[in-house]
C-alpha positions in Angstrom: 0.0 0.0 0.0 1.3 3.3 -0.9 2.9 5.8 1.8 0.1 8.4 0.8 -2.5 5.8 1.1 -1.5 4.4 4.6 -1.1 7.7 6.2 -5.1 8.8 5.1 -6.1 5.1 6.7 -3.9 5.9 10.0 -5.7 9.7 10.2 -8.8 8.0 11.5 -7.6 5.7 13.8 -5.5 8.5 15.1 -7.9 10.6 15.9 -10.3 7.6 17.1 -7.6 7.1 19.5 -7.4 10.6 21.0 -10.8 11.0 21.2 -11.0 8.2 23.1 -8.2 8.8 25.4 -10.8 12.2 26.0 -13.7 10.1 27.0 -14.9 9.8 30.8 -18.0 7.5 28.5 -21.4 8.6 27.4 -20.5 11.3 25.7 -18.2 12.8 28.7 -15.4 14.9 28.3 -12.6 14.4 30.8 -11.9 18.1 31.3 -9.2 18.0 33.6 -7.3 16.5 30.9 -5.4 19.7 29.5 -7.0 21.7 32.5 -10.1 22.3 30.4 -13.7 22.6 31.5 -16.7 22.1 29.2 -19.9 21.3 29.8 -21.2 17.3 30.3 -23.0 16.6 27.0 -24.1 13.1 28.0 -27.1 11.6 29.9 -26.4 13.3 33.6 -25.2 10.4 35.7 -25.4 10.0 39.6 -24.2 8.0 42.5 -25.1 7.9 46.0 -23.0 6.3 47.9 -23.3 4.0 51.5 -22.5 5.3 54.3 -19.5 2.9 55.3 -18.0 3.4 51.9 -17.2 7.4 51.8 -14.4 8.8 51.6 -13.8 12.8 53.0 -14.0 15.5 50.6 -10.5 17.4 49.9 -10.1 20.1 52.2 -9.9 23.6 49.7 -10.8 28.0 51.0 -10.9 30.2 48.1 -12.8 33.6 47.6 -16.8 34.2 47.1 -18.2 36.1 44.1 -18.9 38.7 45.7 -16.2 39.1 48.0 -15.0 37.3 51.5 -13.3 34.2 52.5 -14.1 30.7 52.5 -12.9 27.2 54.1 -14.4 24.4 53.6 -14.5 23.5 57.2 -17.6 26.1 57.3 -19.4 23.6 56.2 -18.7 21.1 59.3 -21.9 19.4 60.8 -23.9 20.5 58.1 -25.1 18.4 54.6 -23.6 20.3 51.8 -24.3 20.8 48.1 -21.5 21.8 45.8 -22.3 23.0 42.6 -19.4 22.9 40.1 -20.7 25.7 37.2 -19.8 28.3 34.8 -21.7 31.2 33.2 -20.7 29.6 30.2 -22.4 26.3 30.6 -25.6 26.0 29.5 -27.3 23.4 31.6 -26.2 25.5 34.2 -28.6 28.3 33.1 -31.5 25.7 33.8 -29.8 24.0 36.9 -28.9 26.9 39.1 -32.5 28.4 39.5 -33.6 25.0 40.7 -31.1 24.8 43.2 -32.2 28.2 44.6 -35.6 26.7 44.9 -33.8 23.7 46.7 -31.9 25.6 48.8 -34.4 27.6 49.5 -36.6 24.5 51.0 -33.8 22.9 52.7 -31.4 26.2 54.3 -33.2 25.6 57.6 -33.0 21.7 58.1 -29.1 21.8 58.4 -28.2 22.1 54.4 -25.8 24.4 53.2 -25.3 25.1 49.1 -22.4 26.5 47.6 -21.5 27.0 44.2 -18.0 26.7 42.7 -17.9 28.7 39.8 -14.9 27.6 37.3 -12.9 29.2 34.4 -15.3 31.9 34.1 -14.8 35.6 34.3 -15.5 37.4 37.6 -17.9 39.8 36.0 -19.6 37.3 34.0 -20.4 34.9 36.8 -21.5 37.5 39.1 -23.9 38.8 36.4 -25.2 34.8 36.1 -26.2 34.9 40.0 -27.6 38.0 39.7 -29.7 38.0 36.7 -31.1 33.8 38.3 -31.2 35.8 41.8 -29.2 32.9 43.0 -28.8 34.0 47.4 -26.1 31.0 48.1 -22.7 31.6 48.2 -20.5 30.8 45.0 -16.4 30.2 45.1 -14.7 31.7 42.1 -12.3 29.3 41.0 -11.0 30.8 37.4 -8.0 28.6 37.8 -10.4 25.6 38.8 -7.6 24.6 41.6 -10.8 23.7 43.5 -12.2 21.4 40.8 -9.4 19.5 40.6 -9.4 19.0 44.3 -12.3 17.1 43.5 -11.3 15.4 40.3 -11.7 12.1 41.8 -15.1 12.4 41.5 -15.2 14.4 38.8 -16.0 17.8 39.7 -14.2 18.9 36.4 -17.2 17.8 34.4 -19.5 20.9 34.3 -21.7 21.1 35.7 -20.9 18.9 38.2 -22.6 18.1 41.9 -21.5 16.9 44.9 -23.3 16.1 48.1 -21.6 16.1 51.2 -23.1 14.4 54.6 -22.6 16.1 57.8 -19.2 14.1 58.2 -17.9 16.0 55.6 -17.7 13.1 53.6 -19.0 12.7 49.7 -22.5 11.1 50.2 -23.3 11.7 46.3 -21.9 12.7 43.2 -24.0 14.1 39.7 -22.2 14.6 36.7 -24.4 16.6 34.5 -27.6 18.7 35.2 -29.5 17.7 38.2 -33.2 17.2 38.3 -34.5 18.7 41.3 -36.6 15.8 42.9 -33.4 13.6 42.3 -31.5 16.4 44.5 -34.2 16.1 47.1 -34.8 12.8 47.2 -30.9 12.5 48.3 -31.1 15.6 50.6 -33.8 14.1 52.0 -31.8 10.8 52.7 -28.3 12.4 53.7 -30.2 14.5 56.2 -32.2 11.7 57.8 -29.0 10.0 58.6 -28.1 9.2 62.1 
């Protein structure tokens, strides 16, 4: 077979081959590969997981949108909801007001939400929570060091959620958009727990 010929039957497979080294599956993009986020273009996936097999979330502080400090150890003895998202992501423009309305339902029972806003510009995530009216707090991670904290499970799919019980440790993880009565249906479990 000719050089010429050989080389057009390689291109293919070659490219086959890196796309697949790119896949998390279903359509998935393994973002952190490169450091680059994009939104989850598959069917959303989730996993809650039993209590005598989770691990504890990374430990990771950063600064809000908006302005202020934050540690994660804030969220001690409470569930917690961590919403990986960008302004730039849209099932995010669909997710995020539903888990206002979440929130919103739950802020009293010992559930805290914060968002963890990734390669996005300062200005342009700000004007996302404002124009959704979103009141929890959101981290603005441009570098996504936070993310990658969490890559394990993967937080560097976006939108990305992860639900921590009151141990701190990660009771659930979504990759993709969320429907809300999946989010409260594990809310509602990780905050019966003992």
């Amino acid at each position: 077979m000719p050089r010429s010929v050989r080389a057009l039957v390689a291109l293919p497979l070659v490219a086959l081959g890196a796309l697949a080294g790119c896949s998390t599956g279903e359509g998935q993009v393994d973002v952190a590969n490169g450091g680059e986020f994009r939104f989850v273009q598959g069917t959303p996936a989730g996993e809650v997981i039993a209590e005598d097999e989770r691990a504890a979330a990374p430990e990771f502080s950063g600064t809000l949108l908006g302005g202020g400090e934050f540690a994660s150890a804030e969220l001690a003895g409470d569930v917690a909801v961590l919403n990986f998202w960008g302004s730039w992501c849209p099932p995010c423009r669909v997710e995020t007001p539903q888990f206002q309305e979440v929130y919103e339902e739950v802020r009293d029972d010992g559930a805290q939400f914060l968002g963890v806003n990734v390669k996005d510009a300062e200005q342009l995530a700000t004007a996302f929570l404002e124009s959704k009216a979103i009141t929890f707090p959101s981290l603005f991670d441009p570098t996504g060091e936070t993310a990658l904290a969490f890559r394990d499970y993967p937080a560097t799919a976006i939108p990305s959620t992860i639900v921590l019980d009151r141990e701190s440790r990660v009771a659930a993880v979504y990759t993709g958009e969320v429907r809300q009565d999946d989010l409260r249906a594990v809310l509602d479990q990780v905050l019966g727990e003992g």
